[in-house]
Residue frames as qw, qx, qy, qz and C-alpha x, y, z in Angstrom:
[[0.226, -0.176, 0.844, -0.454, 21.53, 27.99, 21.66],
 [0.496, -0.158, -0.678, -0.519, 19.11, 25.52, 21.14],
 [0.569, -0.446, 0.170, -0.670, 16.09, 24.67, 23.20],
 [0.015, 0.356, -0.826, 0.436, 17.38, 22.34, 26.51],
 [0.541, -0.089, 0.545, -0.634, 13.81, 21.01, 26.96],
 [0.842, 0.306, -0.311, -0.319, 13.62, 18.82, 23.91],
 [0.700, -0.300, 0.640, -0.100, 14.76, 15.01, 24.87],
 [0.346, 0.074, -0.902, -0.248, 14.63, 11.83, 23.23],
 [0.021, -0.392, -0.869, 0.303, 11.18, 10.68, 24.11],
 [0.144, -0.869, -0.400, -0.255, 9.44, 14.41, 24.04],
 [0.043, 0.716, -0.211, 0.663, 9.55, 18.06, 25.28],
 [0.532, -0.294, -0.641, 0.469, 10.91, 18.14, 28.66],
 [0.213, -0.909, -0.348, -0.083, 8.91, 20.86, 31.34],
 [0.240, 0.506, -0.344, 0.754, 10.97, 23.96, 32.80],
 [0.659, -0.387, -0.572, 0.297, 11.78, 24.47, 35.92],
 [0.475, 0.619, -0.222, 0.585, 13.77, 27.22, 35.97],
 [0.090, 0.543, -0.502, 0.667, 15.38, 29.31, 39.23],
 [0.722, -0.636, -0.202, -0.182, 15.18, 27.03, 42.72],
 [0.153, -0.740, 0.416, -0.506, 17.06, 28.00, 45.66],
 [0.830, -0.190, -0.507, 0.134, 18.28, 24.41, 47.20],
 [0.750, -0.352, -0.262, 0.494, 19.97, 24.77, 50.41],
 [0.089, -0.767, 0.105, 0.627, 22.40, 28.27, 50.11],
 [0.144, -0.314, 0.563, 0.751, 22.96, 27.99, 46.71],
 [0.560, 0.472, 0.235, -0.639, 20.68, 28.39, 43.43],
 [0.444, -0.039, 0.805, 0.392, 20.07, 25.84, 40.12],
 [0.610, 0.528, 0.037, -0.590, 18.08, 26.52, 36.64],
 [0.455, -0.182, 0.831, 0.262, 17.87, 23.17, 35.59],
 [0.649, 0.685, 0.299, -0.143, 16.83, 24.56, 32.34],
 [0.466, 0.767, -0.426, 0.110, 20.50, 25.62, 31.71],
 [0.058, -0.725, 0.585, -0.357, 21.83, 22.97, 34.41],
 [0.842, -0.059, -0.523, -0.115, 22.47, 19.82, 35.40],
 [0.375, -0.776, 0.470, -0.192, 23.69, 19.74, 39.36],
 [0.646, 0.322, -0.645, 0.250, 26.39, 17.11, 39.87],
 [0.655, -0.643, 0.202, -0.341, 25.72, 15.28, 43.89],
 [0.289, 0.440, -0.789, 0.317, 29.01, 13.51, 45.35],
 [0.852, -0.224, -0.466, -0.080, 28.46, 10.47, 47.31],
 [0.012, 0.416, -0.748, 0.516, 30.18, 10.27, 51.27],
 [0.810, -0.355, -0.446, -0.142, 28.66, 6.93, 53.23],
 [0.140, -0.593, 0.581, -0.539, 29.59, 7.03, 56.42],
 [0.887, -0.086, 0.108, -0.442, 29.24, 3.78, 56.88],
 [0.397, -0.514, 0.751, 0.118, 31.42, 0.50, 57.35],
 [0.559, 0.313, 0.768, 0.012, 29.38, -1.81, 54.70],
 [0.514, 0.723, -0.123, -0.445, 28.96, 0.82, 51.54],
 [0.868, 0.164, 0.440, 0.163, 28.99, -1.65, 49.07],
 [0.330, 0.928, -0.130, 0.114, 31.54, 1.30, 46.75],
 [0.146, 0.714, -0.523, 0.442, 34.31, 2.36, 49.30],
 [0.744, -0.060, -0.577, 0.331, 33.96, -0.71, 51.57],
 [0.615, -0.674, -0.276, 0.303, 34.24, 1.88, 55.16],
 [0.543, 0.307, 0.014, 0.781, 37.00, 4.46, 53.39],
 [0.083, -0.483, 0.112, -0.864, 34.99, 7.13, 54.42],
 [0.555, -0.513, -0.653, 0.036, 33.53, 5.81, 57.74],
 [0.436, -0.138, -0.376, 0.806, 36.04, 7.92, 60.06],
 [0.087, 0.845, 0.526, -0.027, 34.37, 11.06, 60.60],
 [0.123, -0.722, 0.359, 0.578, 37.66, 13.08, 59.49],
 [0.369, 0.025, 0.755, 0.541, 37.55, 10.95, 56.20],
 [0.312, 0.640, 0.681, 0.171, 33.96, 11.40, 55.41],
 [0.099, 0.900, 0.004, -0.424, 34.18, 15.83, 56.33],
 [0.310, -0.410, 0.533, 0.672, 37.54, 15.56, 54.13],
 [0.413, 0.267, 0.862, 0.126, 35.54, 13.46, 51.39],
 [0.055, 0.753, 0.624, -0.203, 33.30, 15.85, 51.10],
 [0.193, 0.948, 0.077, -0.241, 34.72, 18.78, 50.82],
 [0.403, -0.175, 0.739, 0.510, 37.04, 17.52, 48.48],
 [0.365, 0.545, 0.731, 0.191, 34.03, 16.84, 46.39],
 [0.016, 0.874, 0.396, -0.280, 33.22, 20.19, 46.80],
 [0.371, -0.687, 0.422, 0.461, 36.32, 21.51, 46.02],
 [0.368, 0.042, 0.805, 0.463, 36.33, 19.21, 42.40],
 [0.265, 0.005, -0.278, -0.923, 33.16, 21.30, 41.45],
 [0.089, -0.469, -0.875, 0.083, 30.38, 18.96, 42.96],
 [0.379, -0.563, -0.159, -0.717, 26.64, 21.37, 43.78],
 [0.813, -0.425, 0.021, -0.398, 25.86, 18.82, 46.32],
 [0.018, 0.417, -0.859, 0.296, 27.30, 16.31, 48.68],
 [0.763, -0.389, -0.114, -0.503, 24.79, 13.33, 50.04],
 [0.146, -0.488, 0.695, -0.507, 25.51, 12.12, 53.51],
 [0.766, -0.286, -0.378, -0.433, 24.41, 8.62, 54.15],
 [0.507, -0.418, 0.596, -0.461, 24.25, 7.01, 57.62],
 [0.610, -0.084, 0.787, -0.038, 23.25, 3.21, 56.44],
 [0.171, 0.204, -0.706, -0.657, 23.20, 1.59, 53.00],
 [0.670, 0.161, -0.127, -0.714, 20.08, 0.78, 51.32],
 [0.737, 0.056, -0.646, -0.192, 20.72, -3.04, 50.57],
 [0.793, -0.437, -0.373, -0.202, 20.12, -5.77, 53.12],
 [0.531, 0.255, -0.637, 0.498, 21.76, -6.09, 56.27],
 [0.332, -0.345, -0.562, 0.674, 22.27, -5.28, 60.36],
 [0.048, -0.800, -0.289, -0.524, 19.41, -2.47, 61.16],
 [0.471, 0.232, -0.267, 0.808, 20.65, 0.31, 62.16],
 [0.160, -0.712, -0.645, 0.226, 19.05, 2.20, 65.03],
 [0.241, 0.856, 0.131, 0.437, 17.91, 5.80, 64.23],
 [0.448, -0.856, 0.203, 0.163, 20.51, 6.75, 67.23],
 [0.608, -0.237, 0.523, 0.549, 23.66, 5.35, 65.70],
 [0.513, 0.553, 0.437, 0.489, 22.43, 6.81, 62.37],
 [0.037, 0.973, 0.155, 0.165, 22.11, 10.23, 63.59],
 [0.501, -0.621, 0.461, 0.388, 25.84, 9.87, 65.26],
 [0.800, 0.159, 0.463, 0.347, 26.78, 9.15, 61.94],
 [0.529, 0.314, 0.272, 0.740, 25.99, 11.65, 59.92],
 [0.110, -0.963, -0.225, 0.102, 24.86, 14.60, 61.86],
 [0.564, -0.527, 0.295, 0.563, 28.81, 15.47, 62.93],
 [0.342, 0.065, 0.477, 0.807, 29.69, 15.39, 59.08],
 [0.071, 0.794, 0.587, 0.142, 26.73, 17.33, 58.31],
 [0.336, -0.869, -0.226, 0.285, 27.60, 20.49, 60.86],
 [0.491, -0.546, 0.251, 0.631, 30.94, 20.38, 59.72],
 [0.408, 0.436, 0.574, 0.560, 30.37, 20.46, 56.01],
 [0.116, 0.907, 0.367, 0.170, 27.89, 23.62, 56.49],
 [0.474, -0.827, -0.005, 0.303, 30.73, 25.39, 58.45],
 [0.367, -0.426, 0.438, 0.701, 33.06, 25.23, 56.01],
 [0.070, -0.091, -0.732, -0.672, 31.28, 25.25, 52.52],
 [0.400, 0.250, 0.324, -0.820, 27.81, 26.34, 50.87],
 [0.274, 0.045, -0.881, -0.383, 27.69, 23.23, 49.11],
 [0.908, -0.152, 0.050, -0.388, 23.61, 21.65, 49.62],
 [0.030, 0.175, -0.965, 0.195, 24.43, 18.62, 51.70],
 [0.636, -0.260, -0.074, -0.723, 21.68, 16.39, 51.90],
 [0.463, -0.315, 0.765, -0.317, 21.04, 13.41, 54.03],
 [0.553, 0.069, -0.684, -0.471, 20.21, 9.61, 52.82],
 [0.187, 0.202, 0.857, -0.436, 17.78, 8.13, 55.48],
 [0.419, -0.271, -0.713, -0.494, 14.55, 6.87, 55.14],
 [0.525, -0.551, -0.595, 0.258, 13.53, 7.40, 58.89],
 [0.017, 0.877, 0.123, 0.465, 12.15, 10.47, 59.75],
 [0.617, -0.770, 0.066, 0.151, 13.60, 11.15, 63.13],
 [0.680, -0.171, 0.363, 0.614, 17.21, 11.12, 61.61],
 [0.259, 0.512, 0.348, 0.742, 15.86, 13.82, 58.85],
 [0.253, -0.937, -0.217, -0.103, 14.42, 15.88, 61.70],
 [0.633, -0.574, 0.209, 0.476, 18.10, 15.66, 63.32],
 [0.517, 0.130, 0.363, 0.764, 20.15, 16.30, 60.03],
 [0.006, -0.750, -0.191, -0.633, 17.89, 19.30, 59.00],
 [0.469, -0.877, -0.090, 0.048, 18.49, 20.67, 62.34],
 [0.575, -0.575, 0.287, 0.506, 22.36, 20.34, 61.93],
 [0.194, -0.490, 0.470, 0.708, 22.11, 21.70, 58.44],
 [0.293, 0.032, 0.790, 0.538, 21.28, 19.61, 55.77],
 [0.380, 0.341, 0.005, -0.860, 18.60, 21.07, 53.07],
 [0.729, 0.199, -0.432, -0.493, 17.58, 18.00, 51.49],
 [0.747, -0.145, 0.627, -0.169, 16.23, 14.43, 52.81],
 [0.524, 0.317, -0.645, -0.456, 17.10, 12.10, 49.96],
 [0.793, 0.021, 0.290, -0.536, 13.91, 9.57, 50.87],
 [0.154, 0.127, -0.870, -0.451, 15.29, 5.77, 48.88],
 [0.174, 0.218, 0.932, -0.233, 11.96, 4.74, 50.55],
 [0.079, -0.352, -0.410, -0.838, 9.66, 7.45, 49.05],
 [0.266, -0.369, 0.296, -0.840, 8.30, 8.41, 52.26],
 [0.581, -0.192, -0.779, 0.139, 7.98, 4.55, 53.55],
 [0.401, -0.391, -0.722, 0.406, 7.74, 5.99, 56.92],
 [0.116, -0.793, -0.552, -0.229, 4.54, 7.94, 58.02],
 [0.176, -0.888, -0.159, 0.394, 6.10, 10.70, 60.10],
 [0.513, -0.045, 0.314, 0.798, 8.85, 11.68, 57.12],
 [0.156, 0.697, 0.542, 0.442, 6.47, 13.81, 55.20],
 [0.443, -0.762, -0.468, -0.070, 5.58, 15.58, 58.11],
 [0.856, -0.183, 0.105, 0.471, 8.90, 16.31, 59.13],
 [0.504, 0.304, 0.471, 0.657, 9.63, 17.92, 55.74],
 [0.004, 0.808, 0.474, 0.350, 6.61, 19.66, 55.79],
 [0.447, -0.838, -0.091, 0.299, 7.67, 21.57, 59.19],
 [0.562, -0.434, 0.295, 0.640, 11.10, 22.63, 57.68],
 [0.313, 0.727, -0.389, -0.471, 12.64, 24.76, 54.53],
 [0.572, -0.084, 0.815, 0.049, 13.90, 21.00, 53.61],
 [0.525, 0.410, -0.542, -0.512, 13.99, 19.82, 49.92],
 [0.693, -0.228, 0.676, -0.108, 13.08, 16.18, 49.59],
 [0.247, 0.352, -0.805, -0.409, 14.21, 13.33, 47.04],
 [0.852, 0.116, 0.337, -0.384, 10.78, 10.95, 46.64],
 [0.097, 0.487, -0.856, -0.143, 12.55, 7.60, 45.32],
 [0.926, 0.011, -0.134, -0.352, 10.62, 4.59, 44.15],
 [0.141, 0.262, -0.943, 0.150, 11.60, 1.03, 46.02],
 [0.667, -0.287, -0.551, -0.412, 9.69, -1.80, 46.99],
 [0.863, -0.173, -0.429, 0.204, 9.20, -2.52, 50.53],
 [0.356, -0.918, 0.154, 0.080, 11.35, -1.52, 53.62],
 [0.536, 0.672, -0.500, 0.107, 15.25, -1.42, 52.91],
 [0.157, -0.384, 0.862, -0.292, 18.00, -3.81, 54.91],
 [0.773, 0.096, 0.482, -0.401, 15.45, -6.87, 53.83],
 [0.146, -0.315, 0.798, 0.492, 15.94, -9.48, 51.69],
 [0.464, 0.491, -0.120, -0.727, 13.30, -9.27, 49.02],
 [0.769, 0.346, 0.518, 0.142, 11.83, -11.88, 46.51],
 [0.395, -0.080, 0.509, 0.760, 13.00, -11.37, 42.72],
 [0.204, 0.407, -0.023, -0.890, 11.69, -8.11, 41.08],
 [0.185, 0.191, 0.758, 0.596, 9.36, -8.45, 38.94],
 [0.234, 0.434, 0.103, -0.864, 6.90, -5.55, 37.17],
 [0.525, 0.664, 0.532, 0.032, 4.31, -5.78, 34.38],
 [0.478, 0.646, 0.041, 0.594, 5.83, -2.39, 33.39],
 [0.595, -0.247, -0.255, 0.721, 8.29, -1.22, 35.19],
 [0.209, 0.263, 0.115, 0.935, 8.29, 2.19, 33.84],
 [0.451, -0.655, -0.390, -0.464, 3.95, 2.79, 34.43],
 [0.721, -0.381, -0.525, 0.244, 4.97, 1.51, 38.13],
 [0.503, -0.052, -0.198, 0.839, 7.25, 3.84, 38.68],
 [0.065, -0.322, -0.336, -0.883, 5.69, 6.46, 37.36],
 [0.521, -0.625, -0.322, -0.483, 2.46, 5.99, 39.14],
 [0.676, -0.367, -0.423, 0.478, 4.57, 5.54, 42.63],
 [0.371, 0.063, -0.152, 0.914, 6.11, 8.50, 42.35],
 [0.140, -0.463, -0.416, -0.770, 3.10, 10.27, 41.04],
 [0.620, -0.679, -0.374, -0.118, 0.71, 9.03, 44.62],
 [0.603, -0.298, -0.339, 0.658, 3.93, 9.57, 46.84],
 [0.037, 0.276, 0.107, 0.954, 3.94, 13.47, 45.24],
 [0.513, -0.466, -0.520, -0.500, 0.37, 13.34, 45.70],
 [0.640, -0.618, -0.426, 0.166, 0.71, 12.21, 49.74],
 [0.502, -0.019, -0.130, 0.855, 3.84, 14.73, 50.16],
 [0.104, -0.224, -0.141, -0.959, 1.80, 18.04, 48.91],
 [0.603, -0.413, -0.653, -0.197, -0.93, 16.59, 51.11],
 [0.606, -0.540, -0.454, 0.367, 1.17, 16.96, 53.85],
 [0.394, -0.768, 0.035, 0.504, 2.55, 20.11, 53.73],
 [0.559, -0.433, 0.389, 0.591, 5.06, 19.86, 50.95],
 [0.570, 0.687, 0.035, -0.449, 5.19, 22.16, 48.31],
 [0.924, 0.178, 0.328, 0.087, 6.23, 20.66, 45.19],
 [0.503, 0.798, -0.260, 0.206, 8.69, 23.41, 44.45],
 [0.438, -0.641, 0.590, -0.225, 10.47, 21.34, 47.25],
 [0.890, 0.070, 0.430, -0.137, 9.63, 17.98, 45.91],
 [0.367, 0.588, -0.625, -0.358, 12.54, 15.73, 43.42],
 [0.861, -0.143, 0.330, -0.361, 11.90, 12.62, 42.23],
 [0.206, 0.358, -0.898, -0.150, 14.38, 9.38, 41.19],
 [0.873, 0.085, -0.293, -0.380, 12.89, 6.21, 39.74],
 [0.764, -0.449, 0.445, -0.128, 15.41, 4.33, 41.91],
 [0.784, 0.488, -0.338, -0.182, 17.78, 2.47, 39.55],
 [0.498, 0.016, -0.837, 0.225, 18.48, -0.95, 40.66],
 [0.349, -0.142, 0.506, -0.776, 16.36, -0.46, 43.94],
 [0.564, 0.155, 0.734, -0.345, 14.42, -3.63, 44.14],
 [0.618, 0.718, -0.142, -0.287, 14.95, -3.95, 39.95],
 [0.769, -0.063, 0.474, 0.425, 16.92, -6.29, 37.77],
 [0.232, -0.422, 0.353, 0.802, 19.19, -4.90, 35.50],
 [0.073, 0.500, 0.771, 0.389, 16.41, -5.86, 32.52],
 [0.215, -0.770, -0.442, 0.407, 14.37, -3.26, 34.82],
 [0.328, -0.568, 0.186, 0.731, 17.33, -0.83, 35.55],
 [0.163, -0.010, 0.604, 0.780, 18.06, -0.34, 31.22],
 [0.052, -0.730, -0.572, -0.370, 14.04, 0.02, 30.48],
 [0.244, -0.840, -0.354, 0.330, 13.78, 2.62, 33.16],
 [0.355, -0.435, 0.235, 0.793, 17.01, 4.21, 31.98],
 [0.191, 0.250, 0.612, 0.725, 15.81, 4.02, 27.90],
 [0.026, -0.623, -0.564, -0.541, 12.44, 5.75, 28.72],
 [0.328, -0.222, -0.374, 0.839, 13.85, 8.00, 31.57],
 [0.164, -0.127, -0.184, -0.961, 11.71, 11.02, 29.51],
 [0.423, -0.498, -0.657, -0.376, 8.27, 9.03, 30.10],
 [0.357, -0.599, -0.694, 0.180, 8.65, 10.55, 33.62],
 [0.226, 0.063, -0.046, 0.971, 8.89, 14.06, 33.02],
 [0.363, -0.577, -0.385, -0.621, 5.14, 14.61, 32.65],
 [0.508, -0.616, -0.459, 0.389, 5.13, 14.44, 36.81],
 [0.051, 0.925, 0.155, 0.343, 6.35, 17.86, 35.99],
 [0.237, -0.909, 0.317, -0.131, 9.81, 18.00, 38.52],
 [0.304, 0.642, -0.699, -0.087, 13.30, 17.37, 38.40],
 [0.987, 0.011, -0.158, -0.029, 14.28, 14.10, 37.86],
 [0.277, -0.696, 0.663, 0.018, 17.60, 12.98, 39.75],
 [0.883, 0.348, -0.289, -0.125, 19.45, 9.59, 38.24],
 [0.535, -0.671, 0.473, -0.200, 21.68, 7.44, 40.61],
 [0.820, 0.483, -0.278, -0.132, 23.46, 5.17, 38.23],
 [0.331, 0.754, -0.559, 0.101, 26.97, 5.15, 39.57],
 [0.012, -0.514, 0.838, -0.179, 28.59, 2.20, 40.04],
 [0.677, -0.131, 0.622, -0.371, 25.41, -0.13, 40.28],
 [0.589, -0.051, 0.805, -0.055, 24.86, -3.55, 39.39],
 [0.710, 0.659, 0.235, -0.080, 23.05, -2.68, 36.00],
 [0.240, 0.889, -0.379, -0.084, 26.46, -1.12, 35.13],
 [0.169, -0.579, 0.796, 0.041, 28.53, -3.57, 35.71],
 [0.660, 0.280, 0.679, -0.158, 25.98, -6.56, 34.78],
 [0.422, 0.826, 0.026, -0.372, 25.68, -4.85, 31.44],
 [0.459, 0.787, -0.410, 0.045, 29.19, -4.59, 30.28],
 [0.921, -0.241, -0.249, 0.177, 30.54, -7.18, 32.69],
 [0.092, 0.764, -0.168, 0.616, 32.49, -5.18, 34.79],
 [0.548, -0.543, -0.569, 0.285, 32.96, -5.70, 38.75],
 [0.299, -0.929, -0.213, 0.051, 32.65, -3.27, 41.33],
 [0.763, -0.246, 0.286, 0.525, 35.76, -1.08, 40.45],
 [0.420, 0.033, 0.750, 0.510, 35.74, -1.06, 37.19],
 [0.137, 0.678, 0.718, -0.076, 32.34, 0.55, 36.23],
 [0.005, 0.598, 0.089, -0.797, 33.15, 4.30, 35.71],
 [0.086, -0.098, 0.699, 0.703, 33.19, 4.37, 32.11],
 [0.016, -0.290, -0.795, -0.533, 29.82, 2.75, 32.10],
 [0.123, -0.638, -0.548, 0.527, 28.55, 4.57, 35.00],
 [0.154, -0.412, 0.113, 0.891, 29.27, 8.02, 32.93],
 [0.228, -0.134, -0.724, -0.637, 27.75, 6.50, 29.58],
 [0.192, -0.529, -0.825, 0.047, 24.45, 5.85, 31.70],
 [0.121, -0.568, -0.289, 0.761, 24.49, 8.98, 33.41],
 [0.059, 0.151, -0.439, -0.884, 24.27, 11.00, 29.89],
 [0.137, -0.460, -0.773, -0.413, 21.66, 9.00, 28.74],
 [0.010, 0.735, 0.676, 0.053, 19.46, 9.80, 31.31],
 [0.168, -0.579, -0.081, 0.794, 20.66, 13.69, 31.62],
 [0.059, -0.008, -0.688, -0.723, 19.78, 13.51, 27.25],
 [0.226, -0.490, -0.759, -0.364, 15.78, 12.17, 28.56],
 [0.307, -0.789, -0.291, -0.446, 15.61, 14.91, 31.20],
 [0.708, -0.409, -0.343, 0.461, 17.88, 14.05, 34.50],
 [0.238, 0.780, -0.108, 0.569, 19.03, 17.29, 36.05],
 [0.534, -0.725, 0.390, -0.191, 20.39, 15.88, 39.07],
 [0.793, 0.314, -0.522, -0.014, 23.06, 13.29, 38.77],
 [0.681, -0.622, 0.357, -0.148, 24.41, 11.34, 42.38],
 [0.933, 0.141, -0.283, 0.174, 27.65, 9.57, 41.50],
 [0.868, -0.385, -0.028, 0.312, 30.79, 8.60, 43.12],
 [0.667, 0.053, 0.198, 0.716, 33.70, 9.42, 40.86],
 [0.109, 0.840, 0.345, -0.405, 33.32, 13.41, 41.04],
 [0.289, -0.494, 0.413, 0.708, 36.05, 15.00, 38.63],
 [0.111, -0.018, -0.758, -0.642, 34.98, 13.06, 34.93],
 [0.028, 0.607, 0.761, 0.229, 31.31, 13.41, 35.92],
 [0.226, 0.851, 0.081, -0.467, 30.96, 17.47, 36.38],
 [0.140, -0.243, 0.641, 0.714, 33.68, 17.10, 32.95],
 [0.121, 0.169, 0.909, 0.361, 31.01, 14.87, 31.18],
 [0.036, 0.794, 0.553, -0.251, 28.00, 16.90, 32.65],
 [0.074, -0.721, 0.097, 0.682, 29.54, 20.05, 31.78],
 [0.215, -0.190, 0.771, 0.568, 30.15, 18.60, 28.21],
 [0.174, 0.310, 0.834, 0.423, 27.05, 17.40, 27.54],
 [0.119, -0.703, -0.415, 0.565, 25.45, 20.78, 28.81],
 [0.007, 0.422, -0.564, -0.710, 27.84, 22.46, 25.83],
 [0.077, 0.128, 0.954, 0.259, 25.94, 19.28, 23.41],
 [0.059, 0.664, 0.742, 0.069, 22.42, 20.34, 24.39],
 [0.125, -0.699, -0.176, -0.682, 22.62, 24.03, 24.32],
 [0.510, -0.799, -0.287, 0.135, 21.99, 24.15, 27.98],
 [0.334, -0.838, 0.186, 0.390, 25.11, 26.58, 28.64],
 [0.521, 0.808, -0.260, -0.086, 28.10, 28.24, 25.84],
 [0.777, 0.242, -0.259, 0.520, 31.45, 26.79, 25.73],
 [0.636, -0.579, -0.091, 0.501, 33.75, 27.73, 28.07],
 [0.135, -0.636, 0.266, 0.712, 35.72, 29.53, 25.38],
 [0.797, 0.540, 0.258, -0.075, 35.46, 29.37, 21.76],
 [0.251, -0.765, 0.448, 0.388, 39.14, 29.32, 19.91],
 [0.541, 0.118, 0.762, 0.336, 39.59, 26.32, 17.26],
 [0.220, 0.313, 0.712, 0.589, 39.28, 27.60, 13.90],
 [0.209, -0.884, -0.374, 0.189, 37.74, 30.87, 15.44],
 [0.303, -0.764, 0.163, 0.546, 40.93, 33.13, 14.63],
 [0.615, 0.780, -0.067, -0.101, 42.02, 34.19, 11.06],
 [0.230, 0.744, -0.619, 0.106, 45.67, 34.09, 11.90],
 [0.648, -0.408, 0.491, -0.415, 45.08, 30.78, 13.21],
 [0.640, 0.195, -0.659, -0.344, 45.89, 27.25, 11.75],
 [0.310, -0.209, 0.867, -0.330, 45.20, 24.39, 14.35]]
């Protein structure tokens, strides 16, 4: 077995044994694999497929059921639009939340950016806020802090549902990096230890795809924050901008992105399409050493010719 912490870029840090929700990860031999359910009528993916609140529980534990770790439950979509009040969000996804824990010990976490809605979901279950604001709003931290709660610190610019001048960074990569780094920094301030604390650089979040592909190529430059790194690739705009693709169409390159950054250190991965990304994760797990082959049989048997 070779040693899972070496990258492209440099030596990635260990982590090893954390206890997410009911279930445990050592993303030194692992890479967790988080299914997507929006409950929402405007998810720029599934267009409202899973709005119903029998679609989204089904959704889910489908996902769960295909070999997902995680599920995330979102209540309103990050890009611009109708704001959503933190009542109608918490009808959203509290319901799928309860039901998910009742039937499965998949980690469900929640996607809001508004603490009151993460006080409600962790109360009906969920073990992880996934934050796209990186703790934009002053009581989230706090929140956290009070609870067993894992949280996902996520670099964006700005409040989401706003339309936003064009992106534009001196280095994108430093930026990030030093966002994440002050947000950690205000989290463990408040309360939160950092063996609670994951962080995603946000790809495409207030970034052009020019952005999105630097962030992706030097994914390893943020390992030195020292905790897991999650990568949210599927299906966005760099993917499909990239290889010209529309929304649809994208899986192929959504998978080829995902590796990359799971090759500079990612050990969370959040996509859509759940089957050919625990395959491809599970593959490239076999690739780095991080876990044996399922079996070993080719050319493995004297009386064998294949």
């Amino acid at each position: 077995m070779t040693d899972p912490t070496d990258a492209p870029g440099g030596t990635l840090p260990r982590f090893g044994v954390r206890r997410i929700g009911r279930r445990e990860f050592d993303f030194d031999r692992q890479v967790a694999v988080m299914a997507v359910v929006n409950r929402t009528p405007d998810s720029f993916y599934d267009h409202g497929k899973t709005f119903a609140l029998d679609r989204a529980v089904e959704a889910a534990l489908t996902a769960d059921g295909q070999g997902a770790d995680w599920v995330d439950i979102g209540g309103v979509p990050f890009g611009r639009g109708a704001p959503i009040s933190p009542a109608e969000e918490i009808d959203r996804v509290v319901p799928v939340i309860e039901a998910i824990v009742a039937a499965s010990d998949v980690v469900v976490s929640v996607d809001t950016n508004n603490g009151v809605v993460a006080r409600a979901a962790i109360d009906a279950g969920a073990a992880v806020v996934n934050d796209t604001s990186g703790l934009g709003d002053p009581e989230m931290a706090g929140v956290i802090a009070a609870s067993a709660a894992h949280v996902v610190i996520t670099h964006s610019v700005g409040p989401p549902r706003v339309e936003k001048p064009p992106a534009r960074f001196d280095d994108v990569v430093r930026e990030v990096h030093d966002f994440l780094g002050a947000r950690v920094e205000r989290a463990v301030a408040a309360g939160i230890p950092r063996e609670r604390i994951i962080i995603d650089p946000g790809h495409d979040l207030d970034k052009n795809t020019l952005h999105t592909l630097e962030l992706t190529r030097r994914f390893a430059d943020l390992a030195d924050l020292g905790l897991p790194l999650l990568a949210a690739v599927s299906n966005k705009d760099f993917v499909g901008e990239s290889i010209d693709r529309p929304q649809g169409e994208r899986l192929a390159g959504s998978l080829a992105a995902m590796v990359a950054c799971i090759e500079r250190g990612a050990r969370i991965v959040r996509m859509h399409d759940v089957v050919p990304s625990v395959d491809a994760v599970r593959m490239i797990e076999a690739i780095l050493g991080m876990r044996p082959p399922v079996r070993v049989e080719h050319n493995a048997h004297p009386t064998r010719n294949v």
